[in-house]
C-alpha positions as CSV (number, residue, x, y, z in Angstrom):
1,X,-101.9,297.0,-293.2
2,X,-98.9,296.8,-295.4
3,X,-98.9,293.8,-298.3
4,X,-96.2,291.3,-298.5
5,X,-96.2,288.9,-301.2
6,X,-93.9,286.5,-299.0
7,X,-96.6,285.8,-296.6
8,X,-100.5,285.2,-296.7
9,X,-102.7,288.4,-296.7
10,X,-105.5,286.8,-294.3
11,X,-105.1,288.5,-290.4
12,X,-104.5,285.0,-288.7
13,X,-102.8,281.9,-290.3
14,X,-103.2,279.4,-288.4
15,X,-100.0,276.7,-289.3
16,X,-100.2,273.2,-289.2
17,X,-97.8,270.3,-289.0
18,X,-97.7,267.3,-290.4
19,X,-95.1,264.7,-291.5
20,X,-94.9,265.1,-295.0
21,X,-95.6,268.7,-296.2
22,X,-95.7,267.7,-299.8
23,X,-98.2,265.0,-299.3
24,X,-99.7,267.0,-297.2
25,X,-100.4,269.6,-299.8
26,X,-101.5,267.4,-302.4
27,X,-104.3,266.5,-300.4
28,X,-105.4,269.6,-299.1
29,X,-105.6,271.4,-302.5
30,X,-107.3,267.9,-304.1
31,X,-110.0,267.3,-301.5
32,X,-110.5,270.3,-299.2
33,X,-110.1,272.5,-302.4
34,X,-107.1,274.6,-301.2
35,X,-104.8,276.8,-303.5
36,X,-101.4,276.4,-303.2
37,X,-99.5,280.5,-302.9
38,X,-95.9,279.3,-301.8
39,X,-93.8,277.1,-301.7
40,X,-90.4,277.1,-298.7
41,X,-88.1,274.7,-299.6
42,X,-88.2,270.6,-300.7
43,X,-90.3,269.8,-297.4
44,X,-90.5,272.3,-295.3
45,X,-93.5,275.1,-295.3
46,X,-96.2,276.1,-298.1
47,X,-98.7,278.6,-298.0
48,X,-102.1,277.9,-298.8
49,X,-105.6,279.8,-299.5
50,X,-108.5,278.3,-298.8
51,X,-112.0,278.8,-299.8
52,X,-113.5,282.2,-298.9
53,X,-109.9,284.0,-299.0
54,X,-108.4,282.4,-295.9
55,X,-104.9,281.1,-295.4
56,X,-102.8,278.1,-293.5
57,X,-99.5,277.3,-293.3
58,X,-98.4,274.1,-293.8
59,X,-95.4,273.0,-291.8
60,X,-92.8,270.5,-291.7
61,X,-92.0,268.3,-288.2
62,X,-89.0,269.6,-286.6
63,X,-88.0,270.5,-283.0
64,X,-90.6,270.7,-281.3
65,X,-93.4,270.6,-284.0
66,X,-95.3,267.2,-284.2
67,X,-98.2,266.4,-286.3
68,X,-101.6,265.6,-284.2
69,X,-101.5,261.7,-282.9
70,X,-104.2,259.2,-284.1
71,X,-106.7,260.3,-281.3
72,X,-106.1,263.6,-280.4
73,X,-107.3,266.4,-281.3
74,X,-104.8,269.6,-281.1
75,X,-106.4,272.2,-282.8
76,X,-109.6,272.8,-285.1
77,X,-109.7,275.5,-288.3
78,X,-113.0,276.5,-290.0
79,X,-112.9,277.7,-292.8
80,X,-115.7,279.4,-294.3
81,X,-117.3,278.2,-297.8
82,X,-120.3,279.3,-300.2
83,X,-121.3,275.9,-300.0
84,X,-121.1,273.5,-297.8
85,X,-123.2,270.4,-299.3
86,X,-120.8,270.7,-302.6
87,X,-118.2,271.1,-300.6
88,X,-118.8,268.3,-298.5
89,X,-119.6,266.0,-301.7
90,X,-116.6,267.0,-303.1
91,X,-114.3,266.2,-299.9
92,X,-116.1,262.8,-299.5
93,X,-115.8,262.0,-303.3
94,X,-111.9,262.4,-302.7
95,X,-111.7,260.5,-299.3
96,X,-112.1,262.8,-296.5
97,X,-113.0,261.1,-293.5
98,X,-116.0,262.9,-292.3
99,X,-117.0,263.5,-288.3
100,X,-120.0,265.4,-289.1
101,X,-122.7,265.6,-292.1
102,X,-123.6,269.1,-292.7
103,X,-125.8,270.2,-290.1
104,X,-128.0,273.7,-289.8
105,X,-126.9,275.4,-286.6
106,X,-129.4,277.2,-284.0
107,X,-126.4,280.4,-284.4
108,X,-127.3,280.7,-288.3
109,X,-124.3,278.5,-289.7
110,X,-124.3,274.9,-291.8
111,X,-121.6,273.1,-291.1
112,X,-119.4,270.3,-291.3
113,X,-116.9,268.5,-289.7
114,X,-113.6,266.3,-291.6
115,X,-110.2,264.7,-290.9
116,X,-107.5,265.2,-293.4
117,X,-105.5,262.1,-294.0
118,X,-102.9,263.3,-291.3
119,X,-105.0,264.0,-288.6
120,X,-105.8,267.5,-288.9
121,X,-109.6,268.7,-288.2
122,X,-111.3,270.8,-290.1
123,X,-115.4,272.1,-289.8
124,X,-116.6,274.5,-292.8
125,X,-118.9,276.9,-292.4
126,X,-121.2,278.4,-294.5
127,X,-123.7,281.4,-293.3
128,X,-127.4,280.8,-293.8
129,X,-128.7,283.6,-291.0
130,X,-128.1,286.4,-289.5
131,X,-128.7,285.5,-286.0
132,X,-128.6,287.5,-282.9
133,X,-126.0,285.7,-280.3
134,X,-128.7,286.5,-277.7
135,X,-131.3,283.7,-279.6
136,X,-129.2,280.9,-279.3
137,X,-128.0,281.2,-275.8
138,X,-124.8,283.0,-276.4
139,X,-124.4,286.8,-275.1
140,X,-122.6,289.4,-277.3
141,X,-120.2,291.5,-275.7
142,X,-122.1,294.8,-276.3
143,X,-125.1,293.5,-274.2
144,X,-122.9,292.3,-271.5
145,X,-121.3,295.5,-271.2
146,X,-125.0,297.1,-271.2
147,X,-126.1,294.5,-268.4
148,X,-128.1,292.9,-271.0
């Protein structure tokens, strides 16, 4: 795949909206950790790594675009993180409002669940297995195909 300083280098960028992309920014590199790439005009896109070389986009309201609504919940991103207890510390330090301590999966992950300030939900992940889908309940695809 052909580089592009312009855009992020991860395969899928999820982008988010929210009403104040500035604000929004601030927080994101403060409590989530984020790194700030690019910046699109006064208020109206940045591009952000996070943790573990991932990437989101985040994007002003306009048409269409609306930031989540106190209640619902549009769309999740997980990011995954070397650690997820410092991480979490450090996201609850800053203010994060957490929906879920971090919690050892059955699928070998420990996560975590957070709102950002506008809404937004976020779970990090951190690998502490390497677990066959087949030993939680879930089925890879290979041993479908195989009749597994």
């Amino acid at each position: 795949m052909a580089t592009n300083r312009s855009v992020p280098a991860a395969a899928v960028v999820p982008v988010l909206v929210y009403p104040d992309v500035r604000a929004a920014v601030d927080w994101l590199v403060d409590v989530f950790g984020f790194t700030e790439h690019v910046w699109i005009g006064p208020n109206h896109r940045a591009q952000l790594g996070t943790p573990g070389g991932g990437a989101v986009i985040v994007a002003d309201e306009r048409g269409e675009r609306r930031p989540p609504r106190a209640g619902e919940e549009t769309a999740r991103v997980m990011v995954r993180v070397g650690d997820v207890h410092a991480h979490y510390e450090h996201a609850l330090e800053r203010g994060a409002t957490i929906l879920l301590d971090p919690t050892d999966w059955p699928y070998g992950e420990r996560q975590y669940e957070a709102q950002d300030a506008f809404g937004h939900r976020w779970t990090f992940s951190q690998t502490i297995a390497d677990v066959a889908p087949e030993a939680w309940g879930g089925v890879s695809v290979q041993a479908r195909e195989e009749g597994r």
